[in-house]
RODO-2510 file (C-alpha; in nm, 4 decimals, decimal comma):
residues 146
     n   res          X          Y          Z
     1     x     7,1435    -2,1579    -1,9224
     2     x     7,0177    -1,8495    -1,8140
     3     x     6,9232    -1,6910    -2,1431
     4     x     6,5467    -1,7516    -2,2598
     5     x     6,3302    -1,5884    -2,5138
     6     x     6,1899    -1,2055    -2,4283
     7     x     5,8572    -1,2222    -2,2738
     8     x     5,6012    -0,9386    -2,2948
     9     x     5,5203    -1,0220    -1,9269
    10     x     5,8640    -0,8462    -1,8579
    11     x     5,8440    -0,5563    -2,0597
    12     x     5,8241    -0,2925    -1,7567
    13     x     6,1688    -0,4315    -1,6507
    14     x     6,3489    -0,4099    -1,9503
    15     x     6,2267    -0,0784    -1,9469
    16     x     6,3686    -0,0304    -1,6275
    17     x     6,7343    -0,1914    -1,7579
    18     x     6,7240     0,0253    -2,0742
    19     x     6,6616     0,3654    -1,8778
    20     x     6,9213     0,3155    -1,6505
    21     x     7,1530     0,1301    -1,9394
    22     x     7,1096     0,4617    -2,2123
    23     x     7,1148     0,7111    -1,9265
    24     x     7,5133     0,6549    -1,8887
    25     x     7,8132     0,6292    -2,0923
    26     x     7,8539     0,6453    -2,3531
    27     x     7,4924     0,7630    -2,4504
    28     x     7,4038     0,9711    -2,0880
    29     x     7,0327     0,9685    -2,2464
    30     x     6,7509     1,0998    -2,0078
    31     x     6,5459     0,7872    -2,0415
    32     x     6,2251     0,7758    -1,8314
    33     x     6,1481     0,4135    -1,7456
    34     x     5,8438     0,4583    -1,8427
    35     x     5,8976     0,5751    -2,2118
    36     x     6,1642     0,2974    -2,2338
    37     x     5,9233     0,0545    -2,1411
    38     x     5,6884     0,1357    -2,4233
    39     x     6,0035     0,1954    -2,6532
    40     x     6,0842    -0,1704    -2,6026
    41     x     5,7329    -0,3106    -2,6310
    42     x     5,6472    -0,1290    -2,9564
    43     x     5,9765    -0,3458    -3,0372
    44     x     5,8531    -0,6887    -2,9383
    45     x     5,4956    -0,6192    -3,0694
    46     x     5,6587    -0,6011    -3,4167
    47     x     5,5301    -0,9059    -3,6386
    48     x     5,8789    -0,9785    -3,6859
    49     x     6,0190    -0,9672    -3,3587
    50     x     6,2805    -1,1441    -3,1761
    51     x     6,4511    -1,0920    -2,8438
    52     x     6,5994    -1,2512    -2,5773
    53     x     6,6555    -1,1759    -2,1771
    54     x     6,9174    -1,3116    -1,9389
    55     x     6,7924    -1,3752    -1,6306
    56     x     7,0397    -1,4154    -1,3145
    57     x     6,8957    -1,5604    -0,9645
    58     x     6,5096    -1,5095    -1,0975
    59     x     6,5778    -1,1629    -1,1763
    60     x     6,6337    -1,0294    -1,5570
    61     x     6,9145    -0,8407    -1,5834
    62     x     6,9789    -0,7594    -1,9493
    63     x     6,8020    -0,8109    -2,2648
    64     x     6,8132    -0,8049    -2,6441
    65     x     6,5385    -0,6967    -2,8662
    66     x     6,5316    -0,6650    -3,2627
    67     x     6,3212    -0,6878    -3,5846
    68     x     6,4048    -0,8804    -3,9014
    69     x     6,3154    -0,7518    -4,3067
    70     x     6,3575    -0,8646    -4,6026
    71     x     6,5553    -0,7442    -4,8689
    72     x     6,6292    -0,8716    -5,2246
    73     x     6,9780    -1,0683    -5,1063
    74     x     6,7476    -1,1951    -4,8091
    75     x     6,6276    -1,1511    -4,4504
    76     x     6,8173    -0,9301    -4,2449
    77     x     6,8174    -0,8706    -3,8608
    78     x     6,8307    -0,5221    -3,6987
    79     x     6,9572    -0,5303    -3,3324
    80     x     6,6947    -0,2075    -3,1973
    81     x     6,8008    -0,2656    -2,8537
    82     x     7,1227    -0,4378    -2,6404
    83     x     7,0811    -0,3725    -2,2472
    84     x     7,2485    -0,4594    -1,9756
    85     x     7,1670    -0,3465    -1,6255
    86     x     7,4483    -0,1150    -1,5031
    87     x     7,4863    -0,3267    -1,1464
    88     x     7,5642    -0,6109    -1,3974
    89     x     7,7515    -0,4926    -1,6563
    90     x     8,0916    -0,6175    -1,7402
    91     x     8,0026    -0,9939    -1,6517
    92     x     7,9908    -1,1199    -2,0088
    93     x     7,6231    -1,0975    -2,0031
    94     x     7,5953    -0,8537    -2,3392
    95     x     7,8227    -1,0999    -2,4855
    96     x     7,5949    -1,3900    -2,4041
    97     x     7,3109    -1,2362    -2,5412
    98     x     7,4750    -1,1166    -2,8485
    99     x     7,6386    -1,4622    -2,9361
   100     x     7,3244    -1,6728    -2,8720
   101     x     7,1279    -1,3921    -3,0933
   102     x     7,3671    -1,4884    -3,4070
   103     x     7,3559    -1,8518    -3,3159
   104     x     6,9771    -1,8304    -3,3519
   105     x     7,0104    -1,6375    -3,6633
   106     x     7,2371    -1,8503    -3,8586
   107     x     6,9494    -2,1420    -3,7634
   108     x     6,6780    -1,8951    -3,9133
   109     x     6,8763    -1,8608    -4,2314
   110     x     6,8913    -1,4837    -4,2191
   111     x     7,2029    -1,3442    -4,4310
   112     x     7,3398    -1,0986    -4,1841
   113     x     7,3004    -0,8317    -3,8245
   114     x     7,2836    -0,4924    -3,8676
   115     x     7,2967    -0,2381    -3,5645
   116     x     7,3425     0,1337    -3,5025
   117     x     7,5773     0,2162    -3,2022
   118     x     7,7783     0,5092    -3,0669
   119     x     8,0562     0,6244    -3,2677
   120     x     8,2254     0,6889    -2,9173
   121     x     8,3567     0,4801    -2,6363
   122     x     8,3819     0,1183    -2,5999
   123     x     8,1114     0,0087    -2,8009
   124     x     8,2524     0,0239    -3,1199
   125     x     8,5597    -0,1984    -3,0207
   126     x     8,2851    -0,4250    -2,8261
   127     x     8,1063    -0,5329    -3,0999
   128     x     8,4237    -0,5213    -3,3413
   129     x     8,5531    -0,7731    -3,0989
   130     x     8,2013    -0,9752    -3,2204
   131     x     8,2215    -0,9925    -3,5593
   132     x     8,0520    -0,6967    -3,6946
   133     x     8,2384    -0,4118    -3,8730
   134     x     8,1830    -0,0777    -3,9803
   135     x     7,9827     0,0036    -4,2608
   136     x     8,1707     0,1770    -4,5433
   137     x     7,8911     0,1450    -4,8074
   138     x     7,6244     0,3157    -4,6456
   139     x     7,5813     0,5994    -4,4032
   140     x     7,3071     0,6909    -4,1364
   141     x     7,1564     0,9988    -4,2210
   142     x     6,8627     1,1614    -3,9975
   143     x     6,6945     1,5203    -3,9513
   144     x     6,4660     1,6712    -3,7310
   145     x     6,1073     1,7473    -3,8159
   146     x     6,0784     2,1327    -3,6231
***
């Protein structure tokens, strides 16, 4: 098994996997490690918390990072943050990660995994491919603060 449970410890890598991860396609995102790493740790230091890393010859090489809330049906898990280092993509590792994620969240009794992804390239079809589908009952909305 090479998946285990994030560690704080590791934080500064997984901010070096996400920076180099969001900095491509299909997000090409100018992530600075260094902001990534505290992106990820203001994640994990979230009372509610969960995440996992795969780790490949000693070395972690992708992660997944998320929060859970409750709502009036019942707990709910957000994916935040699915990264896989670019020299390791397409090994099945983002597929590991995201299958032992909703095997651990069936166990926790939460109702159901919500994520926001890219509209655009292969990530949609990815996590189709996973179970989740597109959301026709609510939309994201955002704006910016000037």
């Amino acid at each position: 098994m090479n998946i285990y449970p994030a560690a704080i410890d590791h934080v500064t890598r997984y901010g070096e996997i996400y920076a180099a991860a969001f900095s491509g396609e299909p997000w090409n995102d100018p992530w600075r490690p260094e902001d990534a790493e505290i992106h990820v740790r203001e994640l994990l230091e979230t009372k509610t918390a969960y995440g996992l890393e795969y780790v490949e010859n000693g070395k972690v090489v992708g992660f997944l990072v998320g929060t859970s809330m409750l709502f009036h049906y019942g707990r709910t898990f957000e994916i935040n943050d699915l990264a896989v280092d670019p020299a390791y993509q397409g090994r099945g590792i983002a597929r590991q990660l995201l299958e032992q994620c909703k095997k651990d969240m069936k166990e926790r009794g939460i109702v159901g995994i919500h994520l926001i992804t890219s509209g655009d390239g292969f990530l949609p079809e990815f996590y189709e491919r996973h179970g989740f589908k597109r959301e026709n009952e609510v939309i994201l909305m955002g704006m910016e603060i000037e």
